[in-house]
N, C-alpha and C positions, 0 to 999 in steps of 0.2 A: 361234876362238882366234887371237890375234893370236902369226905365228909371224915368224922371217926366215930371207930366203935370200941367199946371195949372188949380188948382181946390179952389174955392171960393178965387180966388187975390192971392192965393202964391205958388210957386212950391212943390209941393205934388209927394212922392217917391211912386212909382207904378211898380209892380212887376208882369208879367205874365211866364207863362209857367206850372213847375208842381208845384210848391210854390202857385198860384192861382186856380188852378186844384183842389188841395189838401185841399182848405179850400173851397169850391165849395163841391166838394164830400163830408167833414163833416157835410154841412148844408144841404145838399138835397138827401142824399146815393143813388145818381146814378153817371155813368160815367159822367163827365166834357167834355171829349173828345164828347161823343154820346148824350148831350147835346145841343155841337158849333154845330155838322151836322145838327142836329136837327132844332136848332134856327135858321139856316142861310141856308135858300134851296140852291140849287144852278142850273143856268138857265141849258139848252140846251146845252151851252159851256163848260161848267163845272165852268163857274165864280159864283162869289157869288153873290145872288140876293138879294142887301140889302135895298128895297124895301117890301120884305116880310120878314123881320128876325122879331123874337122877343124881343121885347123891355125889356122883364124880362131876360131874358139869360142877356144881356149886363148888365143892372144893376143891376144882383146879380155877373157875372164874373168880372165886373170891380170894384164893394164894397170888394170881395175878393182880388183881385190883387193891393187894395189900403193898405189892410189889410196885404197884403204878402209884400208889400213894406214898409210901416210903422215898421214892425217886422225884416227885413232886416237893415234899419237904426238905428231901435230901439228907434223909436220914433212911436208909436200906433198912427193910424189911428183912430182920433175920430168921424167923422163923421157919417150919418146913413143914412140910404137905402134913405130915403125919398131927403137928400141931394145929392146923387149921380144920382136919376132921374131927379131931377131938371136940373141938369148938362149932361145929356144925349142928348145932341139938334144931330139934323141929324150929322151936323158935327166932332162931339167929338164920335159919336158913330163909324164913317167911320176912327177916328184916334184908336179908341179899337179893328175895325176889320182888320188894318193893322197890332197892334202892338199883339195881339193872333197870324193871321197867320205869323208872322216873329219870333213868339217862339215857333212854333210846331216843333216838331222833322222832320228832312227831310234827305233823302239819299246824300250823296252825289255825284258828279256827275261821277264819274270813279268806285263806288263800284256798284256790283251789289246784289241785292237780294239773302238770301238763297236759293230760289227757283230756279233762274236761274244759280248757282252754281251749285248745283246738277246736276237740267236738263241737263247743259255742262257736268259736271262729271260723267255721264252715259252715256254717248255718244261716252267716251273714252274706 
């Protein structure tokens, strides 16, 4: 979902999901997805422990996700790496890891799993 933030005084269109993924994967040829696990351990509880993430994962996902929203409005994101660190304070970083996991794909809640399909459809 194409959202904005403010970035250097003006609202700035910013674009996560596979549009950020996708330009993420061309600059680094690994998964995006196995990337965010990566970058963002997660405690005991299964929450994120954004105490230990990496700081490069978020300023190169969210350089991309500027770059996917800028290409979305059609107005290019000019900015560069070194501007989007500067802008990475603890706080703006805790609104990039709200706004990735509210655009990762997610089941929803009455469907189940191929898996657990099956499993019930063997059982018949």
């Amino acid at each position: 979902m194409l959202q904005y933030i403010d970035f250097d005084g003006k609202p700035t269109p910013i674009l996560f999901g596979n549009a950020a993924f996708y330009h993420y994967e061309k600059r680094h040829k690994e998964s995006g997805f196995a990337a965010f696990m990566k970058a963002v351990p997660q405690d005991e509880s299964g929450n994120f422990d954004v105490n230990n993430v990496q700081i490069s994962f978020f300023v190169d996902i969210t350089m991309c996700a500027l770059i996917a929203g800028g290409n979305k409005e059609r107005k290019p994101f000019m900015g560069i790496v070194d501007d989007v660190a500067a802008w990475m304070e603890y706080d703006n970083m805790i609104k990039i890891l709200e706004m990735i996991t509210d655009s990762l794909p997610r089941e929803k809640a009455n469907e189940s799993t191929t898996a657990e399909k099956e499993e019930t459809e063997g059982e018949k």
